[in-house]
N, C-alpha and C positions, 0 to 999 in steps of 0.2 A: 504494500500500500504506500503511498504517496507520503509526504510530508504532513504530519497534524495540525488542524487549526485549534484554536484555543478555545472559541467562547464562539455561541449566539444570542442571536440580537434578543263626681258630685260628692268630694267627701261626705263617707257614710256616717261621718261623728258630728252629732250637735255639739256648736265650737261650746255650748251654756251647760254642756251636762256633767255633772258632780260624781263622781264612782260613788256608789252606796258603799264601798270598802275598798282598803289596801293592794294594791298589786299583788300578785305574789308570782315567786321565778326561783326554778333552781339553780342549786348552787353548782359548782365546775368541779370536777374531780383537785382533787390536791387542795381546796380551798377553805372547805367543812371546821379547821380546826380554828381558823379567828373568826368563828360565829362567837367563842366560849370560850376564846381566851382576851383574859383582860388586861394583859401583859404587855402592853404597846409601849416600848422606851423611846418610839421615835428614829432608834438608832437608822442609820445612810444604809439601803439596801444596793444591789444590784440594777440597772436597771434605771427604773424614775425614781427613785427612793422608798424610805422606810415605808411597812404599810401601818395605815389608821382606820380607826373603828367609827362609824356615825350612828348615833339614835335618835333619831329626829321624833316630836312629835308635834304635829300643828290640832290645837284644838280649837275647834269652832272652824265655817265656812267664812270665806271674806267676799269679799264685793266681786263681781266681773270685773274684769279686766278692761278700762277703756284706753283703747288703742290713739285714742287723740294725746292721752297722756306723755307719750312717749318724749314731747319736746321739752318736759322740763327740768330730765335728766334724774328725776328720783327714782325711789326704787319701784321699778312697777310689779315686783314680782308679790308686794304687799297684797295689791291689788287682783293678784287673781287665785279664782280658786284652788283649793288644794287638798291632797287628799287626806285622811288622818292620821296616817302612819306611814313613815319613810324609813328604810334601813338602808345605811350602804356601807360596806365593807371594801377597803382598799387592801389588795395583797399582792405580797411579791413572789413570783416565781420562776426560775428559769431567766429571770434577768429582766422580765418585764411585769407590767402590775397589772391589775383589774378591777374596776369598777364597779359595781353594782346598785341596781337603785329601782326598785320597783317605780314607775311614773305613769300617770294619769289627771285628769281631774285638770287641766289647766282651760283659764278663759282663752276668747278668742283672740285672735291676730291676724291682722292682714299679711298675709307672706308676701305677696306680692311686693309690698311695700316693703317691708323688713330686709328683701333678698335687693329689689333694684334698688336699692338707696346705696347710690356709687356716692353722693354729697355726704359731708359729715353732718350730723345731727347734734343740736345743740348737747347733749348729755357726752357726745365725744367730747369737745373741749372742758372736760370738766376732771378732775380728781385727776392722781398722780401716774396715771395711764396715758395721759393727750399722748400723740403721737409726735417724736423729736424733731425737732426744726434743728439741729445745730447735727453736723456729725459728727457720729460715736464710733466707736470701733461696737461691731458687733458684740451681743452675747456667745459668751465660750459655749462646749458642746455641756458640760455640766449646770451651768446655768440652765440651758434650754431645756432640758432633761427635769430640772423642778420645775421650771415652769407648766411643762405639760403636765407632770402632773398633778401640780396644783387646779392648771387648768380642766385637766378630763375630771377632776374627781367634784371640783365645781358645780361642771356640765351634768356628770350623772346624779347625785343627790338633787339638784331641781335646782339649785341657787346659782339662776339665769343671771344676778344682776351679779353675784360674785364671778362668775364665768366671765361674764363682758369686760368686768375692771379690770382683768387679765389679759386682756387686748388691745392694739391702740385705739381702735375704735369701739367703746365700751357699750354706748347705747344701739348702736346700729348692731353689734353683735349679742345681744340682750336681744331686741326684737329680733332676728332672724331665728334664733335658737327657741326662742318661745313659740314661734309660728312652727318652728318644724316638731316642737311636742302637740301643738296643737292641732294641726293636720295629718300629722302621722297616727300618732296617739297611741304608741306601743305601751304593751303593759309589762316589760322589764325590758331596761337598758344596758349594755355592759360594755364597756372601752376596754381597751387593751394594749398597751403600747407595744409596737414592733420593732422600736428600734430607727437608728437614723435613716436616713431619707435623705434622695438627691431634691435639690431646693431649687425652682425656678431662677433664685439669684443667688450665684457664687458663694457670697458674702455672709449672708443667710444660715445658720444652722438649722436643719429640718429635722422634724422625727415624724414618725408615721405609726398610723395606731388603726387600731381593727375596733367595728363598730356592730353590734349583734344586739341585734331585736329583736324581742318577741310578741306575742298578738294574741288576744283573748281568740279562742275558737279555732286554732289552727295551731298543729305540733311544730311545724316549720320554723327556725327563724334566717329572720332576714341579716346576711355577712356581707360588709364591705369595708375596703381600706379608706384609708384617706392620710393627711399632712396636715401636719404643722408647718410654719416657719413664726423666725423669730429677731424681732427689732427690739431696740431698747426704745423705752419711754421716753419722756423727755427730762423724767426724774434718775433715767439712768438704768430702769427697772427691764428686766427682761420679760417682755410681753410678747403674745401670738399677734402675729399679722393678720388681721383677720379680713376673710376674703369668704364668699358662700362657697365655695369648694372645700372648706373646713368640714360643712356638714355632710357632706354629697362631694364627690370629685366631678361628678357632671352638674352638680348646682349654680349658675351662674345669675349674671345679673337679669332680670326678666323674666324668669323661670320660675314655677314652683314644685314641691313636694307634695302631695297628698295622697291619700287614701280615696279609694272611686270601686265604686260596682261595678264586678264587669259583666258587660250585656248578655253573655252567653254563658251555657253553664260549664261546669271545672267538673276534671278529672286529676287525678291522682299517677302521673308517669313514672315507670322506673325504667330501669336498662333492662336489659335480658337478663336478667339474672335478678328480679326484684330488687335490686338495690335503688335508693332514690338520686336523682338527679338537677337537688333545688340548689347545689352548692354551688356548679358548675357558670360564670356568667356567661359564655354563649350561648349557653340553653334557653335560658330566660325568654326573647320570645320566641323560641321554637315550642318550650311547653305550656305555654299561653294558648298555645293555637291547637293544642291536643285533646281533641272533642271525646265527649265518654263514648263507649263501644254502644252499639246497638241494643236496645232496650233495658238499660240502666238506669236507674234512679237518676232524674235531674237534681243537682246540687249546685246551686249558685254561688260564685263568690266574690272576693276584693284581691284590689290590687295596688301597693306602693305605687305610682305614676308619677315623672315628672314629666310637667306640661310649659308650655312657653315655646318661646323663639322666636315667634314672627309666623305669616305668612298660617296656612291652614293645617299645620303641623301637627299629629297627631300626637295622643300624649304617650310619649313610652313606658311602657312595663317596668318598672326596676326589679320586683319581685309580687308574685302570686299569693296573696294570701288562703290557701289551700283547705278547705271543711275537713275533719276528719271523717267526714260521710263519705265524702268523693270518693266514686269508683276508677279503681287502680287499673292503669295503664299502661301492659310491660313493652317498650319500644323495642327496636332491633341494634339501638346504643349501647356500647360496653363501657361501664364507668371508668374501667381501666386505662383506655385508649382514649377514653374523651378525655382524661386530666392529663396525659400526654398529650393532645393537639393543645390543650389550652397552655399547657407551658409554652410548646413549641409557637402558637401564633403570637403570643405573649413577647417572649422575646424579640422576635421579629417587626412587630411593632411600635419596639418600645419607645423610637424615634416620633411615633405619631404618627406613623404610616399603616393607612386600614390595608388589611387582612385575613385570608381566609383559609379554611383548611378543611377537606372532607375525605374518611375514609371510609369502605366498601369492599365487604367481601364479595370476591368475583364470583364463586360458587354458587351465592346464593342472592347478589343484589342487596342484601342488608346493607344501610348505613351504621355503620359503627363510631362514627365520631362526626360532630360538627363544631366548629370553631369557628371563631369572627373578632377580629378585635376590636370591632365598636359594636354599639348595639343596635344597627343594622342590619339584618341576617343575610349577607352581600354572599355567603358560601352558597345560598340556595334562591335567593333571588336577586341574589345582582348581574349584573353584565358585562361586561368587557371582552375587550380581544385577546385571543388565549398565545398568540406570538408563535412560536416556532412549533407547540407542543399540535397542531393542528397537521404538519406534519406528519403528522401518523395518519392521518386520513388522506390527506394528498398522498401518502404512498403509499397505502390500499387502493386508490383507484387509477394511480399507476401502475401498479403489479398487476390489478386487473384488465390493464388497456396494455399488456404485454411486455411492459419493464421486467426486467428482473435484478434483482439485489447486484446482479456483478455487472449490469449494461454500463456501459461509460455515458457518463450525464457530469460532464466536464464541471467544474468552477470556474468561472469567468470571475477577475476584480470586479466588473462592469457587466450590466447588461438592459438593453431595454424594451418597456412595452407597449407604448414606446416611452415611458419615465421612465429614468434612470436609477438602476437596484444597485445598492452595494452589500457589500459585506461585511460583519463588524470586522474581521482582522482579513487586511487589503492584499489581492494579491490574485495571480490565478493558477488553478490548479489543473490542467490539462486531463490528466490521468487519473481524476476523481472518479468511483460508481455509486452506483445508486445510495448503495451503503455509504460510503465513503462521505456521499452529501449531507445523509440524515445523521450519521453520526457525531459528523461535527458543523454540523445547521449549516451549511452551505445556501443561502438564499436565491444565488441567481441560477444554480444547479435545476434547483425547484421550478422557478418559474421556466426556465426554457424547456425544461420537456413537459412541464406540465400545459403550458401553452403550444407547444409540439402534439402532444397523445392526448389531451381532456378536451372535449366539446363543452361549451358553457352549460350549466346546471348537475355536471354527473361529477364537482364533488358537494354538492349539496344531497342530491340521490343519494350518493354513498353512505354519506353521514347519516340522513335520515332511515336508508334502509336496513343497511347493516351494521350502527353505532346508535341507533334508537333517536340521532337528535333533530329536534323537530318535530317529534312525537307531543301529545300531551300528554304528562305524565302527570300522575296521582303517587304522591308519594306520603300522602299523610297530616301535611302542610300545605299552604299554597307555595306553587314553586316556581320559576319562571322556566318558559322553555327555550331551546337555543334557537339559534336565531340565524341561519346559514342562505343568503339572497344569492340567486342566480344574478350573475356579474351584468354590465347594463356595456363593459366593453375590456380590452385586452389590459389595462391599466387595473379595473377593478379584480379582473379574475387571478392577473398576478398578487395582488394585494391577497386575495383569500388564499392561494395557493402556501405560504407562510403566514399565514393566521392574522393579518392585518384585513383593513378597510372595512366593511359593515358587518363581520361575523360576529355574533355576542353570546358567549359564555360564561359558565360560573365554574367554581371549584366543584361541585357537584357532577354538572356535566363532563365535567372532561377526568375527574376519578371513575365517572362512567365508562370513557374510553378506553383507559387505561385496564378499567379490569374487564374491559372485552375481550382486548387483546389477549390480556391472560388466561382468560377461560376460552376462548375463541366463540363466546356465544354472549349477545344481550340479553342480559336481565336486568329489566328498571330499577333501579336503584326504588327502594321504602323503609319505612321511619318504623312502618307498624305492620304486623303481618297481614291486616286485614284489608291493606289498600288496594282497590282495584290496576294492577298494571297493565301497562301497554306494552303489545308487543311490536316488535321489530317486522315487516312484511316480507325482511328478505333476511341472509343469514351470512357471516362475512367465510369468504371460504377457506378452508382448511387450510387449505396453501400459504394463500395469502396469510393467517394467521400463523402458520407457523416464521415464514419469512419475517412476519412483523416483531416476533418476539427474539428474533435472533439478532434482530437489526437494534431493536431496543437493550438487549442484552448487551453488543458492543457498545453501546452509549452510555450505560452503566458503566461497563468495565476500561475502556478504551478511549471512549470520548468525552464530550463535553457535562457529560453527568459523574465521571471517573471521581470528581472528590467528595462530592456529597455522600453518592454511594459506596466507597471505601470501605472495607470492611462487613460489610452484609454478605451472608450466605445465603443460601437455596437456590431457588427461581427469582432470578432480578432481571428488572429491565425498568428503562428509565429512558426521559424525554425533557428538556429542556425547552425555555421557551425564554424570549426579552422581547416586550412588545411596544412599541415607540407608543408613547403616549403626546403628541401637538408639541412637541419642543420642550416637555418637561421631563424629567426625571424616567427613564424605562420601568415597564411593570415588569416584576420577576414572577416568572412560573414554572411551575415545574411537577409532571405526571409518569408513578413508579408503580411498580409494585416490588413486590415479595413475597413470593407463595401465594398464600388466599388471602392476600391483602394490598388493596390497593387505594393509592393516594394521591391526592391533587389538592398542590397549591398557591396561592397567587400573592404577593406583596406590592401594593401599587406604590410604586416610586421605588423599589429594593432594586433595582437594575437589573445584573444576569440573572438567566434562570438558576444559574448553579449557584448564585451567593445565597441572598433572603429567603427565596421561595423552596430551592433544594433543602438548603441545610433545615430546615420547619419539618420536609416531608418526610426526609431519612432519618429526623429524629423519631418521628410514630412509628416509621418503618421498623427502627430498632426496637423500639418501646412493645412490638403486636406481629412482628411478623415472623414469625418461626413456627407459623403452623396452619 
């Protein structure tokens, strides 16, 4: 062979209602023993420091809460309701502490107001919190460290206005904190510190803490992270920065939290295997959308939502408030392999670049894993161009218009359609084959024989008859289907022929492809065994699938997939993909398998298919595929 190329291209809480009693919320393993121990020296723990014991009791009801009060800086938490009995217990373990605080029973609050109030509010310029006019050298990492947790433990006992003074903006931070007990309206709260935290500003010390809610009428609770940072006051005092992403990391200004009915009834999902799947955040709204099975008791229920933004925006799911009534729903997801994609998209977008990830066993069309790293479900209904990984269908309907894996289908540096194609690494390869192109994505390879041997519309045939796409599939969910236009002239059909101009895919669809290949048969990928699939009208042929998984084997092992896939045994094969995005940044893709397991993924803005999107897919691959 030739010289190698490198790369290609209606809150359901009355805000006025009083709990007739106490919260109540269990305690955490390892924590049971300072309920009853009264031995607090205070002494400097690991961690956020020592732990402390609270016994609060408030007797008697007090006024509602008027929310006009806010501007004159007192303490409004006087004024709202509260319940008769509070406990919170602060402990330290393993380096970090915990929280606890049964909450309920607060007056109303406009969030809206609480969260957009980017202006300071008269109660900010006030007490030894203002925020500093002169520069200071930041707060050390130990200072920051008591501050949080003076600040979380504040937060969870209820004493809003002591939380505020903790921050530079005390009243504005009062009011949004009081709005998110008030619309959320969880019946126990627990913070948790996690430890430092990268910090939007250098300067900055950050810590990061885990946030766990519970909810009268439902075993679930609601987990998520969030940050700190930290400025000194302008008495010198190290205070939290305070921003709505304190409360919520997607809480921003215009936006709210609340609690809302959701219009349709709830089910109860697990993986194959009964295990639950409320932990996992890409799930979120895949098991929103998971209807009870056929003639199951209807069970209504709620849902965390945050709404805002502008424009007709619908409110997103943050979490499902679940009946314990709700009939159980086991999906074709492995919990094992779902917290592998979520590492793996995880990582990959930790820069702020969305991301997707779906696995599929090819045997049987089960989804086994779905990943996303915003909370957009882009793995199964987003769209984009899937870059070089389309390839694999441009050469099954090559193989079938009489190519074969050794015909010479030269590399040109240059070619045109008459626009002019290049290559990412420049140069021409005379004595390239078929192989030799897919292997190491040869782009103008593709287009001259595929303009050569393809009539316009037969690689969209292909696709839809013997790769299922273009079908509409039922998979359990609403899904979007692909999207493959017969070319309108020689420029467009080249563009499809390497997975550009109007083809639109998702990580779903093209893990589709992937484990066709491998099994040499379509089967629609589903969520749940009961969903109606589509079949395929035609069938990809033997031949040609064996060819395609030999081709993809070398791209694995020999080509431009060689480092991701490193190290993996069995049945491999692999496909790269980099798909020009209008002058921005390339999307990374990239479609494997491994035995009965196959995977597709996409990083928009991650560049090559072998950097962001490979290295996501070989991690699941290692994580699920040996069998």
């Amino acid at each position: 062979m030739s010289k190698k190329r490198k790369n290609d291209q209606d809150d359901e809480y009355d805000p006025q209602h009083v709990p007739d009693g106490p919260g109540e919320y269990d305690q955490p393993d390892g924590y049971d023993r300072h309920l009853t121990d009264d031995r607090h020296d205070g002494s400097a723990q690991d961690g956020y420091g020592a732990h402390r014991a609270y016994d609060e009791l408030a007797d008697g009801e007090y006024a509602a809460y008027d929310a006009d009060a806010d501007a004159d800086g007192e303490d409004g938490d006087r004024g709202r309701p509260r319940s008769t009995t509070r406990r919170v217990v602060m402990a330290t373990a393993g380096g970090v502490f915990v929280a606890l605080l049964a909450v309920g029973g607060y007056g109303a609050y406009n969030v809206m107001k609480a969260v957009s109030n980017d202006s300071t509010s008269p109660g900010d310029h006030q007490g030894s919190a203002a925020a500093a006019k002169a520069p200071q050298d930041p707060p050390t990492a130990e200072q920051a460290e008591a501050a949080a947790m003076e600040f979380l433990a504040a937060w969870s006992r209820g004493d809003l206005t002591a939380a505020g003074a903790l921050t530079d903006h005390p009243e504005t931070a009062r009011a949004a904190l009081a709005a998110f007990h008030d619309q959320v309206g969880a019946r126990a709260l627990a913070l948790t510190g996690t430890g430092r935290a990268q910090s939007d500003t250098p300067s900055e010390p950050a810590l990061g803490f885990r946030v766990k809610a519970q909810f009268e009428g439902t075993p679930e609770t609601w987990e998520y992270d969030s940050v700190l940072s930290f400025v000194r006051s302008q008495d010198g005092k190290p205070v939290v920065r305070w921003r709505p992403s304190v409360i919520h990391p997607k809480l921003t200004p215009g936006r709210t939290i609340g609690v809302k009915a959701l219009p349709n009834p709830v089910s109860k999902p697990t993986d194959r295997k009964g295990r639950p799947l409320d932990a996992f955040p890409s799930l979120r709204p895949v098991l929103s959308q998971i209807a009870p099975p056929d003639g199951a008791t209807v069970v209504t229920g709620r849902a965390v939502t945050l709404s805002g933004g502008g424009g007709d925006t619908e409110p997103e799911q943050l979490f499902v408030l679940t009946p314990s009534a709700a009939p159980e729903v086991r999906l074709t997801l492995d919990a094992d392999l779902q917290q592998a994609a979520e590492d793996a998209v995880k990582q990959q977008s930790a820069n702020g670049n969305p991301a997707s990830l779906v696995a599929i066993q090819p045997s049987t069309g089960n989804i086994l894993a779905i990943a996303n790293a915003s909370g957009f479900n882009r793995a199964v209904a987003g769209g984009q161009a899937p870059g070089s990984t389309m390839k694999v269908i441009t050469s099954a309907a090559l193989l079938e218009a009489g190519v074969t894996p050794d015909t010479a289908v030269p590399c040109k540096d240059t070619t045109y359609s008459p626009r002019a194609w290049h290559n990412d690494e420049r140069g021409d390869f005379p004595s390239y084959t078929l192989t030799d192109d897919f292997t190491h994505s040869c782009n103008t390879g593709f287009i001259d024989k595929g303009l050569e041997k393809l009539q316009p519309g037969v690689l969209g045939k292909v696709a839809r008859e013997q790769f299922g796409l273009g079908l509409e599939w039922h998979i359990g969910i609403p899904s979007r289907d692909a999207t493959v236009p017969t070319p309108g002239n020689k420029d467009e059909a080249a563009a499809q022929y390497i997975g550009q101009g109007q083809i639109q895919v998702n990580s779903l669809l093209m893990a589709s492809v992937a484990a066709t290949v491998q099994n040499g048969t379509f089967r629609q990928p589903v969520l749940r065994e009961d969903a109606k699939r589509a079949t395929a009208p035609g069938k990809l042929p033997a031949d040609v699938a064996r060819d395609l998984r030999a081709m993809m084997a070398k791209t694995a092992t020999q080509g431009t997939a060689r480092t991701p896939m490193a190290g993996l045994s069995g049945q491999i094969g692999a496909k790269t993909g980099t798909a020009e995005a209008g002058g921005q940044a390339n999307n990374s893709w990239f479609i494997a398998y491994r035995n009965d397991l196959a995977v597709a993924a996409e990083v928009e803005g991650g560049g090559h298919g072998f950097s962001a999107a490979g290295v996501a897919a070989a991690q699941v691959l290692k994580a699920g595929g040996k069998g």
